[in-house]
N, C-alpha and C positions, 0 to 999 in steps of 0.2 A: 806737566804730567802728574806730578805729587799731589795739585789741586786737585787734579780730574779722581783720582784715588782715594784722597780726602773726602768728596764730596760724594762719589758715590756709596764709601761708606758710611755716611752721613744717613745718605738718604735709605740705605737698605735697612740698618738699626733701627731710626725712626719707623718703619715700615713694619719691624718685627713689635715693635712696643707697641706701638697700633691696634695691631692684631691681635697681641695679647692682653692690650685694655680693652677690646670690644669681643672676649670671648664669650658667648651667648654661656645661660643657665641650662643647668641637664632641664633640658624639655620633659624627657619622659619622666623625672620622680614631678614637675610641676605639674604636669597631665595627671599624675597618677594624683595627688595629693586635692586637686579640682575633683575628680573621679571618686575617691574616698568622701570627700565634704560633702558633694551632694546625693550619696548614696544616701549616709550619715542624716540628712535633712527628714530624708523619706524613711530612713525609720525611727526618726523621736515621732515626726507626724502621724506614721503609722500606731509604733509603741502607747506614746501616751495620750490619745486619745480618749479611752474611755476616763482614764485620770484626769482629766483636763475636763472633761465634761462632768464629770461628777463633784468636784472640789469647784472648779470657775464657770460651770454653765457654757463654756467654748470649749470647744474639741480641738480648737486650733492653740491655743494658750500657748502652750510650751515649746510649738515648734516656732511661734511666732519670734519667742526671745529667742532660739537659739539660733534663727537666721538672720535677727538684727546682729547677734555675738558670732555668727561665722561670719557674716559681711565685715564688719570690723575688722573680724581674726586676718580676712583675706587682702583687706586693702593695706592693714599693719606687715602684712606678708610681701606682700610687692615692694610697698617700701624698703623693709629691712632686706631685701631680696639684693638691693642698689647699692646697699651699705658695705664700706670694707669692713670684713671679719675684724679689722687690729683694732676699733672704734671701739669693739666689748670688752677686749682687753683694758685699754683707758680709762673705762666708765666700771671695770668689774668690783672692786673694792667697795664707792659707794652705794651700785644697786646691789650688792648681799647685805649689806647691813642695811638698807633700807626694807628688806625683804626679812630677816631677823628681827625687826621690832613690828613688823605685820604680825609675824610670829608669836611676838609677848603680846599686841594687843591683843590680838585673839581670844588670850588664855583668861585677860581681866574683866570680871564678872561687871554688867553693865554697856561693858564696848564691843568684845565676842556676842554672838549669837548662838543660843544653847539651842541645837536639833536633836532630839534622837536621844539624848543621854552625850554629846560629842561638841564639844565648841570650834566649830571648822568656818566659820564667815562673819564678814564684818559687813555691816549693813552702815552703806554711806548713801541717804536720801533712795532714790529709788535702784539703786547699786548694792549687789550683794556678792562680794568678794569673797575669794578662799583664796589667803594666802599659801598656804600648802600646796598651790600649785601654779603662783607666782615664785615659789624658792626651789623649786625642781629646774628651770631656766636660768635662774641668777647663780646659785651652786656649782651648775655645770659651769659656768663662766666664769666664776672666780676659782674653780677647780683646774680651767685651763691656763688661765693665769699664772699660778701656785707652777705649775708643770713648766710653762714656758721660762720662769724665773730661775729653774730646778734647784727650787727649795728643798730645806728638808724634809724626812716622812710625818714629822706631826704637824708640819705645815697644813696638810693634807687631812689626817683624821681626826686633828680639832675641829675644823669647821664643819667637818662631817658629822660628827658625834654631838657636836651642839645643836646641828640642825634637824638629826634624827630626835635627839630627846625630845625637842619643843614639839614638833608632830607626835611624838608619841604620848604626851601630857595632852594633847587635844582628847581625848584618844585616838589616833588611827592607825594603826599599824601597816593596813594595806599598803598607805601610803609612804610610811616609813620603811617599808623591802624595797619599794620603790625607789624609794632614794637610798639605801645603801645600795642597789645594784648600780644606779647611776653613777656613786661616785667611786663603788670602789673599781669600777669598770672604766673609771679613768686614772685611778690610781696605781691600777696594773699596767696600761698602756705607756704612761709615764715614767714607768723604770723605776718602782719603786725597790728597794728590798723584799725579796720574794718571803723572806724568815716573816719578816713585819708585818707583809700583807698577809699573809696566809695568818699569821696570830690574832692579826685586827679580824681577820674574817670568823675565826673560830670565837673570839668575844663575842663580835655580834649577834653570832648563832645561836650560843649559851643566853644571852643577851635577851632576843627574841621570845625564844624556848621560857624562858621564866617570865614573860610581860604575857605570853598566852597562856600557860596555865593557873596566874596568879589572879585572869580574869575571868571570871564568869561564862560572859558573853564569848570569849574566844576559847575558851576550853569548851564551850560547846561546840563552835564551829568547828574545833577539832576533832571530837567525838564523832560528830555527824560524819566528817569524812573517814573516817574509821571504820565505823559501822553506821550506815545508814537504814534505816525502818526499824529503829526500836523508839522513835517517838514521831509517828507520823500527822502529828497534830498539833505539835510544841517545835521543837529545837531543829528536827529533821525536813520541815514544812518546805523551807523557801528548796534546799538540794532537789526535794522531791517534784515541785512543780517544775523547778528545771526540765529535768529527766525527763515529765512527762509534755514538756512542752518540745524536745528534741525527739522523746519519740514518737511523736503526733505528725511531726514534718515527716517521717519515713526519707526516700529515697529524693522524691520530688517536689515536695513541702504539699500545705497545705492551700498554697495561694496568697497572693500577695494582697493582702489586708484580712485576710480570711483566721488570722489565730484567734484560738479559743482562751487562750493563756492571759492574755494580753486585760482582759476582763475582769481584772480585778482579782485572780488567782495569784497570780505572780507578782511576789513584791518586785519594787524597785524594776519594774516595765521597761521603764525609758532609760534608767542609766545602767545602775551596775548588769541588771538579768537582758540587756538589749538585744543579747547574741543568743538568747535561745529563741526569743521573739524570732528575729529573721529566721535564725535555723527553721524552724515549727512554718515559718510560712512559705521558704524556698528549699526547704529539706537539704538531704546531705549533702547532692551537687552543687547546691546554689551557694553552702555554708563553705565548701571545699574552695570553691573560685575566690569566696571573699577573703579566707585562709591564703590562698596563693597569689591574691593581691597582696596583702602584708607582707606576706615574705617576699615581692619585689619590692617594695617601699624599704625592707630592712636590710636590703641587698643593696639596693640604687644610694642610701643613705650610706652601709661601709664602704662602697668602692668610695663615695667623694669622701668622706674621712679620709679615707688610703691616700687617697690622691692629693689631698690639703699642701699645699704651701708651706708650711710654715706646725710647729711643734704645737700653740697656741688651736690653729684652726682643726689640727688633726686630731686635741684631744677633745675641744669643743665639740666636734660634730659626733666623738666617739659616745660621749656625754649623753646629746641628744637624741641617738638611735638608741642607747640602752636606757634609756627614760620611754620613749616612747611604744622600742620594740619588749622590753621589759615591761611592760602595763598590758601589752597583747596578750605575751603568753602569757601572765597572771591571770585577767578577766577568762579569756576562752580557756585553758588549762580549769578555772574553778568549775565553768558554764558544764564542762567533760568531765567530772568529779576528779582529774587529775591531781590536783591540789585541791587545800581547803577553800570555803570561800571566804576571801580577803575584800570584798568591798571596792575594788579597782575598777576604774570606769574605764571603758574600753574607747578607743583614741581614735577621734573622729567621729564615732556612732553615738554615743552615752551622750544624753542630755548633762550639759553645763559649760555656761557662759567665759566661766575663770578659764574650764578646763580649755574648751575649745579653739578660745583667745590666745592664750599662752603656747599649746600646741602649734599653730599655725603661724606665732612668730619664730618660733624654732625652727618652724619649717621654713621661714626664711632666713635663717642664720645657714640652714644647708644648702640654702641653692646660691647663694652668696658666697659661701666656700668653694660651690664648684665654678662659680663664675671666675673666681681668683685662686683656681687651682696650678698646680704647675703642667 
């Protein structure tokens, strides 16, 4: 009899671990995140067409590379989709500091590539990298790490502060709010000292505040959101073709491929200005739906954080949706003169290869957390 009771507990255990190693991935943020991508496709292709034709003689150019780099993003996605969340714990120490000297290469004159007034890519053969958005992924990971070990709080906003300055020395600032929201959005969740966090956050503000108006170029972008149409030819240009690219779309847009905007009015088409583009061609409803897609992608992403296993996987995934859900409302918040405009590429739609790549293995770091949720 004590066999017969042995064995069938035996076999019912086995039965439950079974079950819980073949717990499928949340379908619906995979559906949705497929569903984003190839939206995303149709409007670099739409967007920067005229750009693409006018610089390379193809109209297809840039959406061509970005669906070699979503194809990529998506097969890297599946994979890491398989992988147990503790594996990034493991490897977290030496992909941040491999991602921190991307960082200092960047900055050294020679090996960065100067665009724009800005040294943001290393050009390796026919490969143009932006580390700035290989260390928004490595950060979160060695930020979950830091939390799981529960170190102490400067454990925390060293790596933070060092990796905000070296973005901010490219210059980019956009991208530098972006990463303080990330990490300190994991450094709240982590249990830090509330006195600590809140002092680190008021640095960083003060912080911010004097890196924008000590410059130029961002103390206009400040102005402009201030008061917009006192230089409708200079400084207020790019806010204003927004505006008139959102109110062109009206209620029902203007048609899909039909923007006027798109034609060489509106800088930066395909990346950062992408969201007036669609707006202007599928107007307000069309812009509201793809609004209420994001907010379930930022919803489907906290419930699996919530739900994470383990202290490591919950801050990690907390990481990843305020990196990704933090660059939404940046980008659309500027596109709506909400905020200033920050240069933020909007996640999923904005043409680039780094960004898209990076994006889409995160997104399998989340559905691999919900695969090995509890």
């Amino acid at each position: 009899m004590q066999y017969l009771v042995s064995g069938w507990l035996q076999y019912n255990v086995g039965k439950i671990r079974l079950k819980k190693q073949s717990k499928s991935i949340d379908k619906r943020l995979l559906y949705l995140i497929l569903i984003l991508t190839s939206f995303g496709l149709i409007a670099v292709a739409d967007a920067s067409a005229p750009q693409a034709l006018n610089v390379f003689a193809d109209k297809f150019y840039f959406v061509k590379q970005q669906a070699l780099w979503g194809a990529i993003g998506l097969i890297l996605m599946f994979i890491v989709s398989k992988l147990h969340p503790s594996i990034w714990e493991r490897i977290a120490t030496p992909l941040f500091i491999a991602s921190l000297l991307l960082l200092l290469l960047v900055l050294i004159p020679g090996i960065g590539t100067k665009s724009l007034g800005a040294r943001r890519w290393l050009i390796m053969g026919p490969l143009s990298v932006q580390p700035s958005e290989i260390v928004k992924l490595t950060l979160a990971i060695y930020l979950a790490k830091v939390a799981s070990k529960k170190k102490s709080a400067h454990s925390y906003f060293i790596p933070l502060a060092l990796v905000a300055g070296l973005v901010m020395l490219q210059p980019d600032l956009g991208t530098t709010l972006v990463i303080l929201v990330l990490g300190l959005s994991q450094i709240f969740v982590a249990g830090v000292n509330l006195l600590q966090f809140f002092g680190a956050v008021g640095i960083g503000a003060v912080i911010s505040f004097l890196f924008t108006v000590t410059s130029e170029y961002r103390r206009n972008r400040l102005l402009t959101f201030l008061s917009v149409s006192q230089d409708p030819l200079g400084r207020d240009y790019h806010i204003r073709q927004i505006l008139l690219a959102l109110g062109s779309g009206g209620v029902f847009g203007v048609g899909l491929g039909q923007s006027r905007q798109k034609f060489l009015f509106l800088p930066e088409a395909a990346t950062d200005s992408v969201f007036a583009i669609i707006a202007e061609e599928i107007g307000f409803l069309g812009a509201l739906v793809l609004v209420g897609l994001f907010a379930f992608f930022i919803f489907r992403a906290l419930k699996i954080s919530g739900g994470a296993s383990d202290k490591f996987s919950q801050v990690l995934g907390i990481g990843i949706v305020s990196w990704i859900g933090g660059q939404i409302i940046l980008n659309i918040g500027s596109m709506v003169a909400l905020v200033p405009l920050t240069g933020v590429p909007l996640p999923f739609f904005s043409y680039g290869g780094s960004a898209i790549t990076m994006i889409l293995i995160a997104c399998g770091i989340l559905l691999s957390i919900s695969r090995h949720s509890s």
